[in-house]
Residue, then its C-alpha position, 0 to 999 in steps of 0.5 A: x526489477x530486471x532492466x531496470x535502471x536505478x538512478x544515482x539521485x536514488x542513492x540513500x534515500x527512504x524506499x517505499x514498497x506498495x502491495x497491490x491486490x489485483x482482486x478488483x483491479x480497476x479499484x486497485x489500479x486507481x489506488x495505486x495510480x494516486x500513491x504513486x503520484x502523491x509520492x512524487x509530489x513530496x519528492x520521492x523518485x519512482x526508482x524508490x518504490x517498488x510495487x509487488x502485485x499480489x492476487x488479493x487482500x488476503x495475500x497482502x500480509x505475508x507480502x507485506x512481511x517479506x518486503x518489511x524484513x528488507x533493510x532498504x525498505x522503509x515503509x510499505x504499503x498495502x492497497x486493494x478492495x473487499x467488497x461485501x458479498x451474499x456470504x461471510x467470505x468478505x468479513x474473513x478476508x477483510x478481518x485477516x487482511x487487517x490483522x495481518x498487516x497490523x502483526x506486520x507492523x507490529x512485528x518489524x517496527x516499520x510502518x505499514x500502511x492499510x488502505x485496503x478497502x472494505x466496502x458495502x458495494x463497489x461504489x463505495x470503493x469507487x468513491x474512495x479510488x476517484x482519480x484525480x481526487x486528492x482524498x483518494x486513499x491511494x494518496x492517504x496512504x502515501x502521505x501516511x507512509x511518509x508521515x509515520x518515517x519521519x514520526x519514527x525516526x523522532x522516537 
């Protein structure tokens, strides 16, 4: 990022990318908000994360590929909310958002965490986006991305 500093503690450590769907930004947002804070809670410095903002779930596996490709990253992952409507749409996108970022992983060998969230109802989304909770799915996906580096790294 332009301006940005990077901190010499940074050097050589694991780098996370997060894709962030703005399609429902305040589910979005709170996902985010609990990665973040959980990396930092198993020591990973802000300046190792980098959060690249895409328009929706459907977007997030060619965003997806493009960070896993980067030799400096070693996990990435992919947060948003499909919530189902009057049409089929939330079943496509959801489906081609799961596909495509297990064709990601799959493909690069790196981990790529989806907790893109597909729900009935934006309340169901809420409910698993609560700030402050330890089981929002922001936080699983953390823990997730850092759980399967160290699991890679044995095999």
């Amino acid at each position: 990022m332009k301006g940005k500093v990077v901190h010499t503690s940074c050097a050589g450590k694991p780098r996370f990318a997060v894709v962030a769907g703005e399609f429902h930004a305040s589910i979005t947002e709170s996902l985010l908000k609990a990665c973040v804070d959980e990396f930092s809670r198993h020591g990973v410095c802000e300046c190792e994360i980098q959060v690249v903002r895409v328009p929706g779930a459907f977007e997030a596996p060619l965003t997806a590929l493009k960070l896993a490709r980067r030799k400096n990253i070693q996990a990435v992952i992919c947060l948003g909310a499909v919530v189902r409507g009057e049409t089929f749409h939330y079943e496509l996108v959801a489906q081609a958002a799961a596909r495509g970022i297990m064709e990601v992983a799959l493909s690069t060998g790196k981990p790529v965490i989806f907790e893109i969230l597909a729900a009935d109802t934006l309340k169901h989304c809420q409910e698993r986006a609560r700030e402050g909770d330890r089981d929002n799915k922001g936080a699983a996906a953390a823990r997730a991305a850092l759980d399967m580096v160290r699991t890679l790294k044995t095999i």
